[in-house]
Backbone as CSV, one residue per row, in Angstrom:
resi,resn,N_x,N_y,N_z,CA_x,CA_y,CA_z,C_x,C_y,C_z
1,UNK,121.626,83.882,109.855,120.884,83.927,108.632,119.594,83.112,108.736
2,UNK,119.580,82.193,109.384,118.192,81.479,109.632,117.480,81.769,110.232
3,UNK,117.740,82.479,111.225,116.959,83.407,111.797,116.217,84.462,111.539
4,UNK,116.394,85.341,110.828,116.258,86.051,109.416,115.344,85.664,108.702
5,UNK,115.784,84.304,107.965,114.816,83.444,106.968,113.279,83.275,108.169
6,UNK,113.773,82.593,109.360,112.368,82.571,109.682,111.850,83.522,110.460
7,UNK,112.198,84.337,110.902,111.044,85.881,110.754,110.081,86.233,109.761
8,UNK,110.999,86.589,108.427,110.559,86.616,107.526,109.540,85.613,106.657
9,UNK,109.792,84.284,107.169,108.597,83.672,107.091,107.159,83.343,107.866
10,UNK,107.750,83.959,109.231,106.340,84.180,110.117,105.919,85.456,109.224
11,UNK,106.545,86.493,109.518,105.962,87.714,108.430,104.931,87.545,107.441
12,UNK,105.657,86.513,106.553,104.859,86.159,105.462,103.443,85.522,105.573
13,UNK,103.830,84.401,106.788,102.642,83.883,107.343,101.670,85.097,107.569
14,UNK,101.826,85.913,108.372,100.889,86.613,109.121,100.313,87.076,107.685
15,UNK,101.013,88.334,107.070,100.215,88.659,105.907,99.718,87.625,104.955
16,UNK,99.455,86.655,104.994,99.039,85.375,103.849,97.287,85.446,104.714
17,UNK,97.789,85.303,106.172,96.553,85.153,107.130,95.353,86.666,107.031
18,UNK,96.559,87.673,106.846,95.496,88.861,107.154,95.397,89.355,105.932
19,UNK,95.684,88.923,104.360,95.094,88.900,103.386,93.627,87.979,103.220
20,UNK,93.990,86.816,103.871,93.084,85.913,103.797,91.517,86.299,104.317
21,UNK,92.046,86.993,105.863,90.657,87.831,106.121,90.102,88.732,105.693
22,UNK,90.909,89.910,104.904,90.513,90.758,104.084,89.697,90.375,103.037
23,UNK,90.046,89.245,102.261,89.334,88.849,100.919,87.984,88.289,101.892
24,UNK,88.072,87.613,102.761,86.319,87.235,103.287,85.914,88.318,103.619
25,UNK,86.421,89.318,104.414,85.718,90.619,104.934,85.065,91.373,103.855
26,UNK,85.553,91.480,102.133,85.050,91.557,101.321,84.282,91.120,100.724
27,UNK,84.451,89.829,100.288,83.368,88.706,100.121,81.799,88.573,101.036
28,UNK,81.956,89.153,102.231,80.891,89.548,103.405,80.297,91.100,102.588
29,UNK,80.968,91.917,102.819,80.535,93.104,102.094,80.065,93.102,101.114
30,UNK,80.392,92.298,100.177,80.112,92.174,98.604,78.214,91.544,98.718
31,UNK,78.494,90.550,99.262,76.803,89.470,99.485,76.099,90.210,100.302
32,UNK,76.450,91.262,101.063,75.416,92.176,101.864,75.462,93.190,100.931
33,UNK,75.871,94.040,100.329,76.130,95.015,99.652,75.135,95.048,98.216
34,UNK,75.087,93.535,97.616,74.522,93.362,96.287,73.075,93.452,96.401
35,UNK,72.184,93.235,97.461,70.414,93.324,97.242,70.194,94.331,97.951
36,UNK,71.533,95.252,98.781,71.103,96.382,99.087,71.434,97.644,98.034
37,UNK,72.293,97.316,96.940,72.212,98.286,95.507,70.908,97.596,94.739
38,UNK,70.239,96.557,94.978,69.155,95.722,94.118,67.891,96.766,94.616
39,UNK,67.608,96.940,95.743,66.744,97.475,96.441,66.859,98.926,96.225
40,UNK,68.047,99.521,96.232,68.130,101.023,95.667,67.658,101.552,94.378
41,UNK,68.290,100.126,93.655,68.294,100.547,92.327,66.489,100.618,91.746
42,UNK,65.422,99.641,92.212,64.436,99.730,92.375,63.859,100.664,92.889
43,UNK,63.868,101.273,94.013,63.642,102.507,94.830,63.989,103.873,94.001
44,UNK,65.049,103.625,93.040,65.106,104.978,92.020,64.131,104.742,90.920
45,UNK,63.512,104.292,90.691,62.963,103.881,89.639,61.680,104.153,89.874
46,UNK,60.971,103.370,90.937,59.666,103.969,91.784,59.757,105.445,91.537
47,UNK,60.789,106.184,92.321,60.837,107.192,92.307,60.935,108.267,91.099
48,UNK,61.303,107.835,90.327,61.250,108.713,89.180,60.223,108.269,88.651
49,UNK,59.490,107.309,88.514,58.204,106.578,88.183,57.550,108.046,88.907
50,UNK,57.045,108.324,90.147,56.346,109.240,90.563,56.603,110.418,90.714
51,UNK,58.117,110.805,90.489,58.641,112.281,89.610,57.797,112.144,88.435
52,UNK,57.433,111.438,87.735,56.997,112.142,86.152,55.467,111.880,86.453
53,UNK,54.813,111.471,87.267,53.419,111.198,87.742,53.411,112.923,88.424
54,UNK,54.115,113.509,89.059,53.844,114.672,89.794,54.237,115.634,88.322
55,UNK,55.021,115.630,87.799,55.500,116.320,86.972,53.814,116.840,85.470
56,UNK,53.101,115.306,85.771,51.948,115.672,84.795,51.248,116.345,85.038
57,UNK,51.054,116.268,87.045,50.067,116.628,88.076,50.022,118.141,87.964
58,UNK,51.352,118.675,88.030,51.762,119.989,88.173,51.473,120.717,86.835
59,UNK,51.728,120.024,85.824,51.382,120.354,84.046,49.681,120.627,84.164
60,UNK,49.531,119.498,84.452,47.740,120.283,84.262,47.285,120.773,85.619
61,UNK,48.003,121.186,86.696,47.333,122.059,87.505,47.710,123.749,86.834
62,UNK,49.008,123.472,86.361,49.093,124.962,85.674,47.838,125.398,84.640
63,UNK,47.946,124.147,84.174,47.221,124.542,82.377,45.300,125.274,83.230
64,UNK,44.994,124.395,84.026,43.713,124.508,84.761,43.862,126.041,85.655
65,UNK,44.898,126.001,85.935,44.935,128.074,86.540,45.190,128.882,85.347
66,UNK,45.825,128.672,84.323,45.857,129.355,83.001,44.244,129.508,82.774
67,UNK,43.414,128.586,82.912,42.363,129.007,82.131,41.672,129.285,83.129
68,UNK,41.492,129.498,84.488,40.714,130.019,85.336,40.937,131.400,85.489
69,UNK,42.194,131.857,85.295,42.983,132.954,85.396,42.211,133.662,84.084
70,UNK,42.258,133.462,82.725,41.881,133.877,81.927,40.251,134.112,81.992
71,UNK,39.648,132.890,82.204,37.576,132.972,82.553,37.392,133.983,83.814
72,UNK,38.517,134.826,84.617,38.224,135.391,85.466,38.468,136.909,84.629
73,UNK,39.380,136.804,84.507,39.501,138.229,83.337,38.749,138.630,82.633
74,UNK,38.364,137.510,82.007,36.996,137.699,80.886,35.543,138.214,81.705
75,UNK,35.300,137.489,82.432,34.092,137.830,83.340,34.413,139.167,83.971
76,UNK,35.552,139.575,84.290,35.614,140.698,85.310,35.478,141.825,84.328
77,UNK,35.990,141.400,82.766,35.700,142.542,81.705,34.095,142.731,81.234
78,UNK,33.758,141.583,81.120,32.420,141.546,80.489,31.270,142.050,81.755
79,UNK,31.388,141.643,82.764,30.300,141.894,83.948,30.807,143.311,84.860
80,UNK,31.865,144.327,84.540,32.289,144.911,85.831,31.428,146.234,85.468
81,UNK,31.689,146.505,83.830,31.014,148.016,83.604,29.352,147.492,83.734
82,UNK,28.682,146.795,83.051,27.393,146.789,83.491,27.283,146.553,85.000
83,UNK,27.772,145.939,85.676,27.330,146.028,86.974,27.356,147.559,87.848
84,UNK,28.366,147.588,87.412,28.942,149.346,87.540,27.237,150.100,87.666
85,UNK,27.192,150.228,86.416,26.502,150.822,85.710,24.729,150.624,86.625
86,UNK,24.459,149.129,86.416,23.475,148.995,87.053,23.233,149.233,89.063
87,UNK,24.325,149.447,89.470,24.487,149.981,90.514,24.135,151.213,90.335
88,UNK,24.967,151.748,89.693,25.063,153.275,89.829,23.310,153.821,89.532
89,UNK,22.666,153.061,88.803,21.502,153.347,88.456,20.565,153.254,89.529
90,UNK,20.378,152.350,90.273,19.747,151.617,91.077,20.229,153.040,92.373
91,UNK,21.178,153.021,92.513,21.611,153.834,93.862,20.788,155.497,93.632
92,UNK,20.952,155.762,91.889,20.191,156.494,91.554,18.988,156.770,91.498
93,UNK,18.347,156.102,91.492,16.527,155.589,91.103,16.662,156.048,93.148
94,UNK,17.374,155.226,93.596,16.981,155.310,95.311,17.165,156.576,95.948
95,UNK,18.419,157.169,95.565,18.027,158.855,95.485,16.875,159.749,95.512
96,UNK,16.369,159.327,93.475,15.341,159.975,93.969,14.334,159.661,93.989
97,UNK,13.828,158.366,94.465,12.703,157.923,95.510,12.709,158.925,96.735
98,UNK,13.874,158.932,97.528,13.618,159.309,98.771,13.386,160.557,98.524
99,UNK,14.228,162.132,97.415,13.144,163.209,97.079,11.868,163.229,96.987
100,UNK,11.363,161.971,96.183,10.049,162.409,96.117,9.098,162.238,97.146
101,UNK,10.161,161.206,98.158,8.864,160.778,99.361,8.847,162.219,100.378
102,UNK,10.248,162.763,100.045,9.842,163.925,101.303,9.070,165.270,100.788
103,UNK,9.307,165.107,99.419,8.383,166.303,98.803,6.818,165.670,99.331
């Protein structure tokens, strides 16, 4: 029976010992672990800081092709038939120039 008893108390020993290292092996993890979530947690923040900086960027690059898109429409309506037109005239007039030069 005493024999027994002290097994069971080396046993105990050992796990008392390799609890003991566990809680520092944690305690290590924990003090390395804490300014590297400090540093993350900053780093998300930056970052969404310049998510909503791109997010404005992209807002008025749309709004600025909306209205280039539109001043191109407009111009292509307002300038296409007179140009048309003044071509077609011009190509005409040159027509008949060249009749009359060979008459």
């Amino acid at each position: 029976m005493g024999i027994v008893t002290l097994g069971l108390l080396v046993a105990l020993a050992a796990a008392v010992r390799t609890l003991g290292a566990m809680r520092a092996a944690v305690d290590d993890v924990r003090r390395a672990t804490i300014p590297l979530l400090t540093d993350l947690h900053s780093a998300v923040r930056k970052a969404d800081a310049d998510l909503g900086r791109v997010e404005s960027l992209l807002g008025t690059a749309e709004s600025i092709s909306g209205t280039v898109d539109s001043a191109s429409r407009l111009a292509y309506t307002a300038f296409s038939s007179p140009v048309v037109k003044m071509i077609a005239l011009a190509s005409g007039t040159s027509r008949a120039i060249r009749r009359l030069r060979r008459k």
